[in-house]
C-alpha positions, 0 to 999 in steps of 0.5 A: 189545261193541256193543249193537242199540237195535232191540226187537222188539215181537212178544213181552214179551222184549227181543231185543238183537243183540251184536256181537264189537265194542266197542260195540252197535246202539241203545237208549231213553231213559234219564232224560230225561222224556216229550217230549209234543209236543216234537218231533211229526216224530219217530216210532215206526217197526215193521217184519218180517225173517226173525228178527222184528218191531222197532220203531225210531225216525225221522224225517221230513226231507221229507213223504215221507222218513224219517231213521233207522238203517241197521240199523233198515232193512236185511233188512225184508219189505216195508214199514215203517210209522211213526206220529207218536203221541207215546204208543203204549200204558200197558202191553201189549199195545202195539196197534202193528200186525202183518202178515196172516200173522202168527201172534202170535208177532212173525213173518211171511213177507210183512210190512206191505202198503203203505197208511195207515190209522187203528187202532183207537186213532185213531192214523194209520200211514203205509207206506214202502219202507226203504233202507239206506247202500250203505256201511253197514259193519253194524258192522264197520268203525268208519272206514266206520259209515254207519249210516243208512237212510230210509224213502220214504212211499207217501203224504205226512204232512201237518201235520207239518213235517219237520226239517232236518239240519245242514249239512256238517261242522256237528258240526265247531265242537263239538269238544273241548275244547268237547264236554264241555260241550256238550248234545246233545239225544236224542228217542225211543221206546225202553225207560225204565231204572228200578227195577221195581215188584217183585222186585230193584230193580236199574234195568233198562230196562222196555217200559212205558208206550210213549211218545216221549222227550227227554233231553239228553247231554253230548259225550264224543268226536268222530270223522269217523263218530261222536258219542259222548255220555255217556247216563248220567242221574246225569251232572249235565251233563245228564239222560239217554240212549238206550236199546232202541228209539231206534235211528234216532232224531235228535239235535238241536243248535240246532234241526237234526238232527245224528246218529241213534241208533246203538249203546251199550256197556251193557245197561243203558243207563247209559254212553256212546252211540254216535251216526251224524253226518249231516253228513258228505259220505259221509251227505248226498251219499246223502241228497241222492238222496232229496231230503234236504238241509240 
């Protein structure tokens, strides 16, 4: 089945939506290491719908628009916000903001109003609108994925500089027998699989320490949709994968953002990950209506 890499953030638990496929929405990184200020246009993003509050990864491709999943956008109340804080929280509570009405279980009827503002760990949040591909196909229809959203700021970031995403059919020149041994480079803020500090020492992904992530895959298979890449970390063609909470966030080649984070086949996160190609027509014409370009 395809497993959600969305989390919610409202409650300790991990909220993963399976679907009847062969594969699941997006994850956090697995292996890899703290990225620091590696990659400072990459952010957490957190929003509400009628089942909760998530958190997901993005990034930002102009001051004022976001690049993330279509399933970390669609259905959300009100606004989403971002911050561009390469380390949220040690442990729990997160900090990371809730609506007015929220009650403290992680639910709420209208959601984050629009505004920017400073918590009160001096991080800077940023409200926007989201929007979904209008072909997004909520995983049903793997020749018609278009899992990517954006997210339009009420105000630009400044000091940041956006990235850029590849241009059309970029992905194209990797392809096998060239992908096996092609690093693709995974940045976000989802959950780190490793052994827990008690009980069995099975690896599992854990929600702490909340931080920004960078891990590199090896390619394993390219279609016209997706990049399929081996997140496993004891994979010694690189050092890790996604995991709950880098949906939406940006893979990188050479310096240009190349898929977001989609879905994954464990829940563990330990085996393949399912990554949405933005260099595809059907992606970029819709990002061109946004002022994105490569």
């Amino acid at each position: 089945m395809i497993r959600s890499i969305r989390r919610l953030v409202a409650v300790a638990a991990l909220s993963i939506g399976a679907l009847a496929m062969p594969a699941m929405p997006a994850q956090a990184i697995t292996g890899g290491q703290p990225d620091g200020n590696g990659h400072p246009n990459v952010g957490l993003i957190t929003w509400y719908d009628a089942e909760g509050r998530f958190r997901c990864t993005a990034t930002l491709v102009t001051p004022t628009v976001l690049l993330t999943a279509a399933h970390c956008t669609e259905g959300a109340i009100n606004k989403h916000l971002v911050t561009f804080s390469t380390f949220i929280a040690a442990e729990a509570p997160s900090g990371i903001p809730r609506a007015a009405d929220d009650p403290g279980t992680g639910t709420s009827s209208v959601g984050f109003a629009p505004g920017t503002f400073t918590d009160t760990l001096g991080r800077t949040w940023y409200s926007g609108t989201a929007y979904s591909h209008p072909k997004y196909s909520n995983f049903t229809d793997m020749k018609n994925w278009n899992d990517v959203g954006v997210i339009v700021l009420d105000a630009p970031v400044v000091g940041i500089t956006p990235a850029k995403i590849a241009g059309l059919n970029y992905l194209d020149q990797f392809a096998q027998p060239k992908l096996n041994s092609t690093l693709f480079t995974i940045v976000g803020y989802g959950t780190e699989v490793r052994k827990p500090d008690s009980g069995p020492q099975k690896p599992t992904p854990q929600s702490y320490p909340l931080l920004r992530r960078v891990a590199d895959a090896p390619g394993q298979k390219l279609t016209p949709q997706i990049l399929q890449v081996n997140g496993n970390p004891n994979d010694i063609r690189g050092t890790g994968g996604s995991c709950f909470g880098d949906s939406g966030g940006p893979t990188f080649k050479n310096g240009v953002v190349v898929t977001v984070t989609s879905y994954g086949y464990t829940d563990n996160c330990r085996y393949l990950d399912g990554l949405q190609r933005v260099d595809i027509k059907v992606v970029q014409d819709w990002l061109a209506t946004f002022g994105v370009k490569p």
